[in-house]
N, C-alpha and C positions, 0 to 999 in steps of 0.2 A: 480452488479445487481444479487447478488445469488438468490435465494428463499429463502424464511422468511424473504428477507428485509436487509441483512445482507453482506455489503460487503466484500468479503473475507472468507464470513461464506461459513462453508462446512457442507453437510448433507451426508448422507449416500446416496447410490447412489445403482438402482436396478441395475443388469448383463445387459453389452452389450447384448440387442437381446431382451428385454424385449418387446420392440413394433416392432414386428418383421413386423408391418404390415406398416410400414413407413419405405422409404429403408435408406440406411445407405450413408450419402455423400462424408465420410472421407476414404478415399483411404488407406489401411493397417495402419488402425489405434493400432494392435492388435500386428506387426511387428513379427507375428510370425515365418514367414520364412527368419526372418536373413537379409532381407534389410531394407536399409529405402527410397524404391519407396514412391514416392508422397508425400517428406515431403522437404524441404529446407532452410535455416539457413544464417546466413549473416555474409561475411568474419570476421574472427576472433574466430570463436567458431564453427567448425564444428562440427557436429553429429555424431554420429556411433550406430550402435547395441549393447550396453552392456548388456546378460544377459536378453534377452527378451521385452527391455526395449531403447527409443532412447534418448540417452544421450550427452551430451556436457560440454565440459571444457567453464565456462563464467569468461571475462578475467576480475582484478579489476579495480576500477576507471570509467567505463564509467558513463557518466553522465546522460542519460536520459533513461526512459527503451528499447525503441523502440534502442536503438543503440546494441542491441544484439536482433537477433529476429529466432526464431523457428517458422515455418511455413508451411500451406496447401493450394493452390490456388485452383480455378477453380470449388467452393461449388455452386452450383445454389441455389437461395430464391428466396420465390414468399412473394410479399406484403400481410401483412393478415395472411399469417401462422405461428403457434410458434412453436418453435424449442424445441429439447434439445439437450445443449451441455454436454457429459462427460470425464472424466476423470481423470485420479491419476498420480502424480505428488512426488518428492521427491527433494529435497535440502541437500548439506552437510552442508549447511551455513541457519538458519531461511533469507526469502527475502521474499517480496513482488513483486509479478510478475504482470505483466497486461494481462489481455485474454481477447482479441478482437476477433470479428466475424467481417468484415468491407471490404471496397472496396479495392483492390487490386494499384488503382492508389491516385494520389492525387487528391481530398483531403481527402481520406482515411476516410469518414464516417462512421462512427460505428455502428452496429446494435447491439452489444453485447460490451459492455466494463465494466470490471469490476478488481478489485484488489483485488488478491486473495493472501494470507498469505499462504508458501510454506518450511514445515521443511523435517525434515528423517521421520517423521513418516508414508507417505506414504497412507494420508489419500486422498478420493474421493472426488471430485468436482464438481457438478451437478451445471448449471445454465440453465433457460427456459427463452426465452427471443421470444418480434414478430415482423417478419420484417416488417421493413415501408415500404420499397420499394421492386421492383424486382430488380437479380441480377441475370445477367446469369455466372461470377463467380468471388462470392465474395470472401475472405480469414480467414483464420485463424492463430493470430497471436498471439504465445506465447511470449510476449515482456519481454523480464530477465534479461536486461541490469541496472544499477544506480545501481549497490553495488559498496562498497568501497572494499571490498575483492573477491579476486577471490573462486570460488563454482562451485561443479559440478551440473547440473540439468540433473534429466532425466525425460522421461514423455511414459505413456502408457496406453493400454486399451481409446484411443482417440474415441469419438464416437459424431456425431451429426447427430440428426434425426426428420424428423417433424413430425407433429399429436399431437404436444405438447399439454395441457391443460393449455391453458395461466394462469400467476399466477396472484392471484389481492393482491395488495396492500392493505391492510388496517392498515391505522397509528395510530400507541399507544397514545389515547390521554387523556388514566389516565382519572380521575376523571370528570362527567359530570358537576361537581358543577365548573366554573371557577371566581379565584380571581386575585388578584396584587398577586405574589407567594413574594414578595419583601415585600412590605406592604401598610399601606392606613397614610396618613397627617393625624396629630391629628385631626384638625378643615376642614378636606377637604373631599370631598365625598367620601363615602365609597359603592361602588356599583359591583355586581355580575352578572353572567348571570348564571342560570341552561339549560343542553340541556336535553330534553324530551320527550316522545310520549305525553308526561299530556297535557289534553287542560285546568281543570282547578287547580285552585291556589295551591299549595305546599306548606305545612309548614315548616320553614326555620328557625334553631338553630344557636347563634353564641356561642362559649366554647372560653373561656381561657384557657391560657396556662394552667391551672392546671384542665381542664375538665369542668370548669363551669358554666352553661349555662348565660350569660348575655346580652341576647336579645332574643327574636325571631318577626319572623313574617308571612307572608301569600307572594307567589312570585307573581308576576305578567306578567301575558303569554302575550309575544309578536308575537306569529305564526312563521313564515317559516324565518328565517335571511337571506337573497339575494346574503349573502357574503359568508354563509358558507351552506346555503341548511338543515339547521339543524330548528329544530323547538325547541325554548328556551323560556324561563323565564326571567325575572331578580326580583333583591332584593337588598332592599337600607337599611342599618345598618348608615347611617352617625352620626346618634345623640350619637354612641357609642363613646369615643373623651378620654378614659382610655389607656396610652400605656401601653405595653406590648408585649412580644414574644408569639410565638405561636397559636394567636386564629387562629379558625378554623370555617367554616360554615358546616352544614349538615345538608341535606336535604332528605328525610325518608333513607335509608342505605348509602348515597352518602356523601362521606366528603369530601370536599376542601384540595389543601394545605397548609399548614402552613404558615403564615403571619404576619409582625409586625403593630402593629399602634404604631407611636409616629413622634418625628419632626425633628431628623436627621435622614432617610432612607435613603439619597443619598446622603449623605460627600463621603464614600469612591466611591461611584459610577463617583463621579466629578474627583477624581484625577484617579481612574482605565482607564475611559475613555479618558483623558488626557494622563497616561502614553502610551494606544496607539503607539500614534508618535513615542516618542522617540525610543518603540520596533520596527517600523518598520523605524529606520533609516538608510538612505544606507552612507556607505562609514566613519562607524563607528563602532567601537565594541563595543558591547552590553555588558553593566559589570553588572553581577550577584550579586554584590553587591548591586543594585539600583533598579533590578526587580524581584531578583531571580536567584537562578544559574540554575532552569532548562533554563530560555530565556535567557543566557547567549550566544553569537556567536560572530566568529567572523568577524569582519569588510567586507563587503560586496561590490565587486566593485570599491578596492583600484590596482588594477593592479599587483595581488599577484598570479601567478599561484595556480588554473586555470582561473583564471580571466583574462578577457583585460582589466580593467579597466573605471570607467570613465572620467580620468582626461585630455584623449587625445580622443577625439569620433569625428571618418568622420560620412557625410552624408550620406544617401541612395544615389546609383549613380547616377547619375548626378543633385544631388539637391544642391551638392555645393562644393568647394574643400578647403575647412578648415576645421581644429577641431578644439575643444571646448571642455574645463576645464567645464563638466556640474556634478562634485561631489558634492554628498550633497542629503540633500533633502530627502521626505519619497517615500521608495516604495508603489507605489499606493495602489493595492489592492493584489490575490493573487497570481501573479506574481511578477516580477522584472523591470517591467517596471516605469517610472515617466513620467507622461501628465500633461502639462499645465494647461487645462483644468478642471483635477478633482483639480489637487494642488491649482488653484488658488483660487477657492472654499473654501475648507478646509483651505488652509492658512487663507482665511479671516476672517472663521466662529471662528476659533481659536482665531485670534486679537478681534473679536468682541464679543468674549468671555469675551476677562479682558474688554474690550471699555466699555462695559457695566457697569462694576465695578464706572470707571470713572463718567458716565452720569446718574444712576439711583440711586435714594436713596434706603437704606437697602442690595445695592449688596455687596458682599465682598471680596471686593479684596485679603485682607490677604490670605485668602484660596489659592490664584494662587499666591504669591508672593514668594520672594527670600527664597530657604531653604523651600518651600510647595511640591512641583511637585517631579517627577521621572523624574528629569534630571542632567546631571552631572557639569550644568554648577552652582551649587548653589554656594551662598557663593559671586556670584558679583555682588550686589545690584540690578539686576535686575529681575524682576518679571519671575519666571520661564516657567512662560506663555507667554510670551515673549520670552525668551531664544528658548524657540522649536517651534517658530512660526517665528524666525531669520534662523533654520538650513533650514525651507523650501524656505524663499522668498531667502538666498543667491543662493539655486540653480533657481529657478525662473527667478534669473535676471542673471544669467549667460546663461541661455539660450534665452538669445541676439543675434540677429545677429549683428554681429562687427560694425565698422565705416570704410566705405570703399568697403564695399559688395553691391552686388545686397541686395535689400532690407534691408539696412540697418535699425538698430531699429525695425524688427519685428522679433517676437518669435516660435523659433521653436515649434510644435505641442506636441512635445513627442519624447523621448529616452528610448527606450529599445533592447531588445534581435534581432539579425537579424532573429531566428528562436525559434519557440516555445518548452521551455522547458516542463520536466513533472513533477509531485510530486513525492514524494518530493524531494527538492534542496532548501537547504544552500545558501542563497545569494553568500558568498563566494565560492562558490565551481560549479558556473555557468560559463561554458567555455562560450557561445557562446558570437560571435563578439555584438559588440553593436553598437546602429547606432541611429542616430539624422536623424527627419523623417522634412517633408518641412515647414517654416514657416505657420501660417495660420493669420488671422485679431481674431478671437476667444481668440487663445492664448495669441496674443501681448494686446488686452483689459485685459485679466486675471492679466497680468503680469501691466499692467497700472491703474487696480482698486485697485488691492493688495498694488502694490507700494505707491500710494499714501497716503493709509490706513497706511503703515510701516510707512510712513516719519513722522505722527502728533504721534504717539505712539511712536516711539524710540527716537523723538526727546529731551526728559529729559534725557535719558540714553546713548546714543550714538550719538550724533549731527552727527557727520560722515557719521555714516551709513543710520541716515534718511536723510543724502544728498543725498546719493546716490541711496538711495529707490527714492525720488524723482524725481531726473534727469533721472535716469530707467523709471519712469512712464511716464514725459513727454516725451521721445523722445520715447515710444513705442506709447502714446496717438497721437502724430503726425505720426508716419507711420502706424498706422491706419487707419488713418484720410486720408493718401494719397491711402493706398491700402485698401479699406473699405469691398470687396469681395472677398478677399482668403481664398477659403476656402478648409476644411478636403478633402481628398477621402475617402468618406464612403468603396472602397475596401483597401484601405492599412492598414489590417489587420492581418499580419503576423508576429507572434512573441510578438506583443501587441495588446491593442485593437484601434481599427478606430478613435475613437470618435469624425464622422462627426458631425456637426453643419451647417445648413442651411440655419440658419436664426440669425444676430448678431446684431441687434438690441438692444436685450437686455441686451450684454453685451458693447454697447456704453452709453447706460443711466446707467447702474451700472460703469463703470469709470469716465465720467461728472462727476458723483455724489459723488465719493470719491477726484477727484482731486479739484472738490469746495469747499469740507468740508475744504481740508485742505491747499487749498492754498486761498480759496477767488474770485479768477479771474474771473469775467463777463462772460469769454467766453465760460467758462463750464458752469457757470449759466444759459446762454443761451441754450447750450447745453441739459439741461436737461427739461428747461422749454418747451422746442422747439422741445421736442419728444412726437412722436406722442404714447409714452406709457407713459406720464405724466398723470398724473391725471384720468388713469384705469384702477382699483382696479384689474377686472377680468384678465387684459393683465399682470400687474405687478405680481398679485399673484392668478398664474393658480390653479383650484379646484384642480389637480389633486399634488397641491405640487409644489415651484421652485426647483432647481436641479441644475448641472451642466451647462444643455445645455439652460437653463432658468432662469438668472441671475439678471435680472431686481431689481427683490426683495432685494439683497441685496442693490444698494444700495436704493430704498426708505427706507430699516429700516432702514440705516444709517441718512440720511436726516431727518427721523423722528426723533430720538435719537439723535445723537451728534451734539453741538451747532456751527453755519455755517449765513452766513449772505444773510439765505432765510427772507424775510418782514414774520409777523408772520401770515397772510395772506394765504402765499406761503407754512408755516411751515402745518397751519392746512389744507390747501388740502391734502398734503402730508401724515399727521397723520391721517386723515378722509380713505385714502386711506389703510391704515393698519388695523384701528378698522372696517370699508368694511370686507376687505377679513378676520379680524377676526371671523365678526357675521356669516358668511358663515360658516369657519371651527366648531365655537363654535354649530350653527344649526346642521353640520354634526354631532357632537361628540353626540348632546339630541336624536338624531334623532337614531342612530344607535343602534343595541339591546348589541352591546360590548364596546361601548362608545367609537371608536374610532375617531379620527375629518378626516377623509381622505373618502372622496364622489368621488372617480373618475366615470367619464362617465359611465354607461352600467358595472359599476363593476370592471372594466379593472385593476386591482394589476398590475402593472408594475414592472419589474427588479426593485429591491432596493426600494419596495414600505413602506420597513418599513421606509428608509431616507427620505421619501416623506410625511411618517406621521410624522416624527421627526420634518421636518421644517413647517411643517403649524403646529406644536406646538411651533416652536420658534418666528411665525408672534402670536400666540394668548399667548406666555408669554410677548412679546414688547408691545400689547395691554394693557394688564393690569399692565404691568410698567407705562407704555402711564395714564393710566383710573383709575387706583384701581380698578375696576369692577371683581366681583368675578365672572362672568361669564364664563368669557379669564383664569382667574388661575384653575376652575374649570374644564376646554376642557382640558386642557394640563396634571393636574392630571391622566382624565379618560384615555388620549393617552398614560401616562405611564404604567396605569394598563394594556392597550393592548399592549405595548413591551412586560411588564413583565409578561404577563400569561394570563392575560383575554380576551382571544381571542379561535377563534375556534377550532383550535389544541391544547390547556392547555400548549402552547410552551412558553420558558422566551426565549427572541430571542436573550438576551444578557448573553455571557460566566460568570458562575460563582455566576449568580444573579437568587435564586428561588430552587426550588427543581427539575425542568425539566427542564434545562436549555439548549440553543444551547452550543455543544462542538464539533463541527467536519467540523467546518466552510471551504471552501475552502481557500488554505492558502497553500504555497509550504513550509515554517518551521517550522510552527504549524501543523504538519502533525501525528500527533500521531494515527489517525487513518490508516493509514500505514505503517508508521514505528514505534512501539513503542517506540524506545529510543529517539523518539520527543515528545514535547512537546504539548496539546491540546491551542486551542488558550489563551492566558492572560484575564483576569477576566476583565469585561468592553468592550470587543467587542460586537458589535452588527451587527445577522445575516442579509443579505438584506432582503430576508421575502417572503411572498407571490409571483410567480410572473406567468399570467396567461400564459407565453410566452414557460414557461417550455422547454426551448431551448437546454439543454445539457439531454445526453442519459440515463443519472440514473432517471431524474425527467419527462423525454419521458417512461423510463418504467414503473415506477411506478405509475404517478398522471396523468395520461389520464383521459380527463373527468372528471376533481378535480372542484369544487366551486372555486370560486377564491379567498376565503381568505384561502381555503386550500392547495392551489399549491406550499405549501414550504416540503421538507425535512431536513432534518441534517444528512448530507451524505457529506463527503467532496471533493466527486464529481458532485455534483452538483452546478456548479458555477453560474446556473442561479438564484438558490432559497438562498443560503445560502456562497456566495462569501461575505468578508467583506473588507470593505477600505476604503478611509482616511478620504474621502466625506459622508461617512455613519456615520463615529464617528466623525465626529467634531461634525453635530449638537448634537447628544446624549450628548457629551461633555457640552456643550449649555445649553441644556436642565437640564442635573443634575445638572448644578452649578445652574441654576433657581432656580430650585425646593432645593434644599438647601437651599439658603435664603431664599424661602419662609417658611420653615419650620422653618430656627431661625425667621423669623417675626411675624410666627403665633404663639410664642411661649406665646408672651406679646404684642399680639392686638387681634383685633377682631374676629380672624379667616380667614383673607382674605388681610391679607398686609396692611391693613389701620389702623395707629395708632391712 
């Protein structure tokens, strides 16, 4: 949380004493008399006086920062006042240090956290930061632990003082002219938003690549935007349908950025977002042949010093006295943990990625088939989409509970870390013990709708294993069915995250619904006709987006989509219910001045609200598979204009796609914003986005008081706005293969998939 915005950034910094009128809280920060009263350090790296200066030998290896700590207690803050903190600092070794201002007990709340880059050159370190609360005394904690080599640190001239001049935030957001930074479908709408003080019309240039003007027109003021506070325009070029690189829109000194039209835009977007997974596979090494030798690592969670492995994992105590071979499988998001609950999600949305292939005309499988994808298993007749959507559900249905247990047949919640690691960390190289947290009914659903799904899909390629996808599903759909309310503790959140769920409902009508797809049986049939989220639209597919913890949705698309022995009857309520909550998103998408389809209540962006607009674009591409209706492929176009840029911040929210793209996503090995010799996230990720909860200390400093489609940064600490994981890129995943066949379909029909 430096000033200018800049993590780790250092500016030049005024002489201790410069506000002399604010007293000073740091006890012989200055160490000029040769001790080091008031400071304390934690076994293994003590301190001493070198030279003016307090310094310490930090040992190599430790793995998290906080496990080497330089420190000040007993700082009183009052809520409401901002601080400054200073000082200079020296490394034998370039590290990245953590500098906390924060409570002295658990749970060590942060008022101040930031990661500051630390060589010999002994430059100054200024951060202003405001406290939220009071403290009568908080700490200061110079955390210098996670090198792999040992280095000496010293640190001096220490200084914090309040009367600060809170800093404000204001985020870089380039050009007021916002477009798709990606580009616009030949035959599909092509539409802009300008932000402005203008109330009336602007005349609006489009150029080609080669500067020349071939369009204009007059913008059209839409007033105050509710999501961003901004007062805009927009402007509609669609009749322009010439591809091309580089046009550009400007509007009087204001240019756009650089964009293509034409009909493959998103081929590589479909397999980038695909490779995903296989990058963040645990208990595999990652071969730089397939992705790249920067994301080249190795195998994560194989029981290789320092790892415990997970191929023998006990329970949290007294949740049970067995372990469990649970290897495999993606690490969630930007930790090291794997949940049921996100996994079983994304495994599905993954399968009903090619599923689609199967049941729609014009989709194309080829794209996702054997020898397509970034995975290593090419080459065995099986669709490679496939192939990485097998590495997640074998570990899915390994974490089973045995035959013979309490609770036999239901699914553990989630396995990770007994204790929370820091950035950045190497899968491999994550000591902490690891622990399988308590079955829940959420899980063992996830793992009973997925499975069922696996069994009809693998069944040409692997009969075997869609046995055993299957036999998995039913015996978790039966101890569901017996334990129908076990559920999360919204507090066991240590080390991973909670991910309570309150309410399962939705995830018994999305299992019904895959195990009668694919086995037939009456009694899920019943099951699904028989819920009281049958046949409503608004319950099935909430305004605000389905999700993990709101599952319903998946399966009526499925029911709508792949052929099952509902009366046809039974099929069009079900389908009635999709093209529903389509007209809604598609109303959202005209309605909005950045054409995005996501109307949540009162504004509300939620954690990972971009995954939110991704799937109510995956309910309005099913629509118009469903319909032909170029209304449903038109929503889902504009929705990717706002991924890709045409939104309030001029942000592309996906790595690598646009000229402003997110790169600093939270992510413990995609970490290059702390450590340079990592790597920034792989091209194809998509940041979570806006979120109005701004819950972590970097997007608490900075976006107080933010709009709600403004409450995102690119900051890799802040894992509220801009954490990415596996449930956020499946649908993206989703989406771009859509929008790729739409694009070869528009290429020789009408412009809207109907030939």
């Amino acid at each position: 949380m430096a000033v200018a915005g800049l993590v780790g950034g250092f500016i030049a910094a005024p002489a201790i004493g410069a506000e002399a009128e604010a007293p000073e809280l740091i006890t012989n920060g200055d160490f000029a008399d040769g001790t080091t009263t008031g400071w304390w350090w934690t076994e293994g790296n003590p301190g001493e006086v070198v030279d003016g200066r307090l310094c310490a030998e930090i040992p190599a290896g430790t793995a998290n920062p906080w496990d080497a700590i330089i420190g000040q207690n007993d700082l009183p803050l009052t809520a409401g006042e901002s601080y400054t903190l200073r000082y200079t600092a020296t490394s034998t070794v370039p590290v990245t240090i953590r500098t906390n201002v924060q409570m002295a007990e658990d749970p060590y709340t942060a008022e101040l956290s930031s990661a500051d880059q630390i060589s010999d050159a002994g430059e100054p370190v200024e951060h202003v930061f405001t406290a939220a609360d009071d403290h009568e005394a908080a700490q200061l904690a110079f955390q210098v632990g996670g090198s792999e080599e040992a280095y000496t640190f010293c640190v001096d001239d220490v200084s914090l003082t309040g009367g600060a001049e809170p800093p404000v935030y204001e985020p870089d957001t380039g050009s007021p002219v916002r477009v798709n930074q990606v580009g616009y479908a030949t035959d599909g709408p092509k539409s802009g938003t300008f932000v402005t003080e203008a109330t009336d019309p602007q005349d609006w240039s489009l150029k080609n690549g080669e500067g020349t003007e071939v369009a204009s027109g007059s913008t059209e003021p839409g007033g105050v935007d509710p999501t961003s506070e901004q007062n805009v325009h927009t402007f509609d070029f669609s009749g322009v349908t010439e591809p091309g690189e580089g046009y550009t829109v400007t509007i009087g000194e204001e240019v756009s950025e650089p964009f293509a039209i034409g009909g493959d835009l998103y081929s590589s977007l479909r397999t980038d977002a695909l490779a995903y997974f296989y990058h963040n596979r645990s208990g595999i090494e990652i071969d730089g042949s397939i992705v790249g030798e920067e994301y080249a690592r190795a195998a994560g969670h194989v029981g290789v010093e320092p790892n415990q492995g997970d191929t023998e994992v006990p329970c949290q105590e007294g949740v049970c006295d067995y372990t469990l071979d649970v290897s495999g499988g993606w690490y969630d998001a930007g930790d090291h943990g794997k949940y049921v609950v996100n996994g079983g999600i994304s495994a599905a949305q993954v399968m009903s990625n090619f599923e689609r292939t199967l049941t729609t005309e014009g989709a194309d499988g080829e794209a996702l088939g054997d020898g397509k994808l970034r995975v290593p298993e090419q080459g065995n007749d099986v669709p490679d989409i496939l192939d990485e959507a097998r590495w997640q559900m074998d570990f899915l249905m390994k974490m089973q509970v045995p035959e013979g247990e309490e609770l036999a047949g239901m699914v553990h919640h989630k396995i990770h870390d007994k204790a929370w690691t820091g950035l950045p960390l190497l899968p491999s190289e994550d000591p902490q013990p690891r622990e399988l947290h308590p079955p829940t009914t959420a899980a063992t659903l996830n793992v009973a709708a997925a499975g069922a799904q696996c069994a009809r899909l693998f069944e040409e390629y692997d009969a075997d294993f869609a046995a055993r996808c299957l036999e998995t599903a039913e015996t978790a759909w039966a101890a569901a069915k017996a334990n129908p309310d076990v559920l999360a503790d919204p507090n066991d959140g240590t080390g991973g995250g909670a991910y309570p769920d309150e309410v399962v409902t939705d995830e018994f009508y999305w299992a019904a619904a895959e195990l009668f797809i694919t086995t037939g049986d009456d009694s899920y049939r019943q099951e699904v006709l028989g819920s009281e989220l049958h046949g409503d639209a608004e319950a099935v597919f909430p305004a605000n987006g389905f999700n993990w913890g709101s599952t319903a949705a998946l399966g009526a698309l499925s029911l709508a989509t792949v052929p099952s022995e509902l009366t046809d009857a039974e099929l069009a309520d079900v389908r009635s219910m999709v093209t529903a909550a389509a007209d809604s998103y598609a109303q959202a998408s005209d309605d909005s001045l950045y054409g995005v389809p996501y109307a949540p209540e009162d504004n509300n962006y939620v954690w990972g609200s971009n995954s939110q607009v991704l799937n109510n674009m995956v309910v309005l591409a099913t629509a118009h598979d469903l319909t032909g209706d170029a209304t449903y492929s038109d929503a889902v176009l504009r929705g990717m204009d706002y991924i890709l840029g045409r939104n309030p911040l001029n942000q592309s929210y996906v790595t690598g796609y646009g000229e402003r793209d997110s790169k600093n996503q939270h992510h413990r090995f995609w970490a290059n914003q702390l450590d340079p010799s990592l790597p920034n996230p792989a091209p194809g990720s998509v940041a979570g986005g806006p979120n109005v909860g701004i819950e972590d200390p970097v997007a608490q400093d900075k976006l107080q008081g933010c709009a709600p489609a403004m409450c995102y940064i690119d900051d890799i600490e802040s894992w509220a706005t801009n954490e990415i994981t596996i449930n956020w890129n499946a649908p993206l995943a989703w989406v771009a293969s859509y929008l790729d066949d739409l694009g070869a379909a528009t290429s020789h029909d009408d412009g809207h998939g109907n030939s």
